[in-house]
C-alpha positions in Angstrom: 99.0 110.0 115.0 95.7 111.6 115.7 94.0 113.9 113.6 93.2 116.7 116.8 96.7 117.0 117.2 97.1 118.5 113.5 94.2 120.5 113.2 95.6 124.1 114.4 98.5 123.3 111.7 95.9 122.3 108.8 92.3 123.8 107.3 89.7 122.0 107.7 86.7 121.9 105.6 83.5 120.0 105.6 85.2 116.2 106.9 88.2 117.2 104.7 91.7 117.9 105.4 93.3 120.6 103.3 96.6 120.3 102.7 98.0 123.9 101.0 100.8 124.5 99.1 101.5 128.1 98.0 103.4 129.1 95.0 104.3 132.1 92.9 104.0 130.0 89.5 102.8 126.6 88.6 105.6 125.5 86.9 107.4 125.7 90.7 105.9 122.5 91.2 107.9 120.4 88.3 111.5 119.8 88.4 112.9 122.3 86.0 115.7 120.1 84.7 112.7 117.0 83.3 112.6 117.7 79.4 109.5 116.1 79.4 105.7 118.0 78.6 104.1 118.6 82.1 101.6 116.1 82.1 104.7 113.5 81.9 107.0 115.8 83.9 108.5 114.7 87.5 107.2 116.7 90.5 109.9 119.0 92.2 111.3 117.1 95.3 110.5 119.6 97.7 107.2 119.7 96.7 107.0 115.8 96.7 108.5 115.7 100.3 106.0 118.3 101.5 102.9 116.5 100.3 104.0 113.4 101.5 105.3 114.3 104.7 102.1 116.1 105.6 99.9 113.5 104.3 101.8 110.7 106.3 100.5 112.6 109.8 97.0 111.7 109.1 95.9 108.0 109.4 95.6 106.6 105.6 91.8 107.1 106.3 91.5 110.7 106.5 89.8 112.4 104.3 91.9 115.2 102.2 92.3 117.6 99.6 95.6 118.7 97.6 95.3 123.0 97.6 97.8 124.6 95.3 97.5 128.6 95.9 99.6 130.3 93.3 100.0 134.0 92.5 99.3 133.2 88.9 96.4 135.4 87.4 93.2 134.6 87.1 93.2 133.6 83.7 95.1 130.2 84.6 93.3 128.1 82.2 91.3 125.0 82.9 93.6 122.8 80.7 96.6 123.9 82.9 94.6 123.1 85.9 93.9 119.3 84.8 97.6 119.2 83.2 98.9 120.0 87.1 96.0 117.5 88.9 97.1 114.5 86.0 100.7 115.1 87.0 99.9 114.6 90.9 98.3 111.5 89.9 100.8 110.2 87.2 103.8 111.0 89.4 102.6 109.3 92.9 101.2 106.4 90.6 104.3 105.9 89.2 106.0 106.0 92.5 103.2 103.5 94.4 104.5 100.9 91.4 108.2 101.7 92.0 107.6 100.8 95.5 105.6 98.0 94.8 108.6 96.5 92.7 110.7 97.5 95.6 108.5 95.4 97.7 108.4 92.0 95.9 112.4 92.2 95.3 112.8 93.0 99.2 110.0 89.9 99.6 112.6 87.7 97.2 115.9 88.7 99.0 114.4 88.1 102.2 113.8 84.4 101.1 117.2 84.0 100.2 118.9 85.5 103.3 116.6 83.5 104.9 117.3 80.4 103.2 120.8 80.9 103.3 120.7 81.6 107.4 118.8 78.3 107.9 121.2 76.6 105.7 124.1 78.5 108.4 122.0 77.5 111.4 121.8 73.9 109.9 125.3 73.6 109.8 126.6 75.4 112.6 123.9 72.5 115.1 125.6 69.7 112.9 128.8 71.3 113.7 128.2 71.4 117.4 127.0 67.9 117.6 130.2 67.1 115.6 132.2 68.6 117.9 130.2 67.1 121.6 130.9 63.6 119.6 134.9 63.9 119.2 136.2 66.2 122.0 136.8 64.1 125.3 137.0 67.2 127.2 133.1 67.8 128.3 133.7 71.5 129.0 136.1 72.7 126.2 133.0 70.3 123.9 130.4 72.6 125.4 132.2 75.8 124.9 132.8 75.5 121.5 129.7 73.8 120.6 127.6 76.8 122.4 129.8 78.8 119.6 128.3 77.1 117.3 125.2 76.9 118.4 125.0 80.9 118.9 126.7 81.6 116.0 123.9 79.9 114.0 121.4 81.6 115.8 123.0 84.8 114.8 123.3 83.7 111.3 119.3 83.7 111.3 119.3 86.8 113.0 119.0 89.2 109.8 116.8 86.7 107.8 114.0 87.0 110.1 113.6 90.7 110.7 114.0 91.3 106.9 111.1 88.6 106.6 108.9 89.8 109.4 109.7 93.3 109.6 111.5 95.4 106.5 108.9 95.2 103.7 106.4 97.2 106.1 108.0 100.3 105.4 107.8 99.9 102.0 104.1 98.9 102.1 103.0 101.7 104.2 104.9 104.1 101.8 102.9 102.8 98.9 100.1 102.8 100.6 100.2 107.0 100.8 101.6 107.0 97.5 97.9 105.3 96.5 95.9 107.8 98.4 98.0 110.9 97.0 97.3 109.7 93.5 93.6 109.7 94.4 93.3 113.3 95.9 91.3 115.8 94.6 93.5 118.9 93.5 92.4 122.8 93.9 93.9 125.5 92.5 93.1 128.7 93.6 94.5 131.5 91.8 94.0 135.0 93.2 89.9 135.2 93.8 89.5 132.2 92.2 89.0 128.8 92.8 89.6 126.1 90.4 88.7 122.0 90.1 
């Protein structure tokens, strides 16, 4: 996607894209039900699917800021402010090594489907050979060694678009994951701004 096409839905200041999220508390943006302090607390998923949805229409090299407006007073103190930003960054870095997990195991089983669907292909050729070699009839032979022959091709079917194309998903997710981490936070509290 192209950045003119989101700039009517997003601020813009300096070269930076502001992405805003407005809330009557802080503590909106934690899930309630973590027993955890905040610092170690997991983000709220609606706030999580926000932020990364609106991040993902920018091109991973756009430059952008994380704007939290909250109806707090002004006396939100500046530890509260770093406890929220290290949250942002523990949370998505957390997540980026999830996915990066997630990404060598899909590598791994997509070796083994695709070993096991050569092994299938290998077998179902043989097979076909096997069956040109002992049925007299030429055209029953080439029917069901075509079966064989397509069925093995079949087999490999799955094996090569989870080699070639599955993981990318995954990559590109972790990819966003890596820039949310990195993002500057603001808070801006009534007249305030915080960093």
């Amino acid at each position: 996607m192209h950045v003119e096409k989101h700039q009517d839905r997003y601020k813009r200041e300096n070269d930076d894209i502001i992405i805003e999220i407005g809330v009557k508390d802080s503590r909106q943006l934690f899930n309630v039900h973590d027993p955890a302090p905040f610092r170690e607390r997991d983000l709220d998923l609606q706030f999580v699917n926000y932020l990364v949805s609106a991040i993902e229409e920018f091109p991973l090299r756009t430059k952008m800021k994380i704007r939290i407006l909250t109806a707090e007073p002004n006396d939100l103190k500046k530890d509260s402010i770093l406890t929220i930003e290290e949250a942002i960054r523990t949370y998505f870095e957390y997540e980026s090594k999830l996915a990066k997990s997630k990404l060598r195991n899909r590598h791994r089983t997509s070796r083994y489907f695709f070993l096991i669907g050569t092994i299938t292909l290998f077998v179902c050729l043989t097979i076909a050979q096997f069956i040109k070699a002992i049925i007299s009839a030429p055209a029953l032979a080439e029917i069901i060694s075509v079966g064989f022959v397509i069925t093995g091709w079949v087999a490999m079917w799955h094996p090569i678009e989870a080699l070639l194309y599955d993981w990318w998903p995954i990559r590109e997710q972790r990819r966003y994951f890596d820039k949310i981490s990195g993002l500057d936070v603001e808070i801006i509290s009534s007249d305030e701004t915080y960093r």
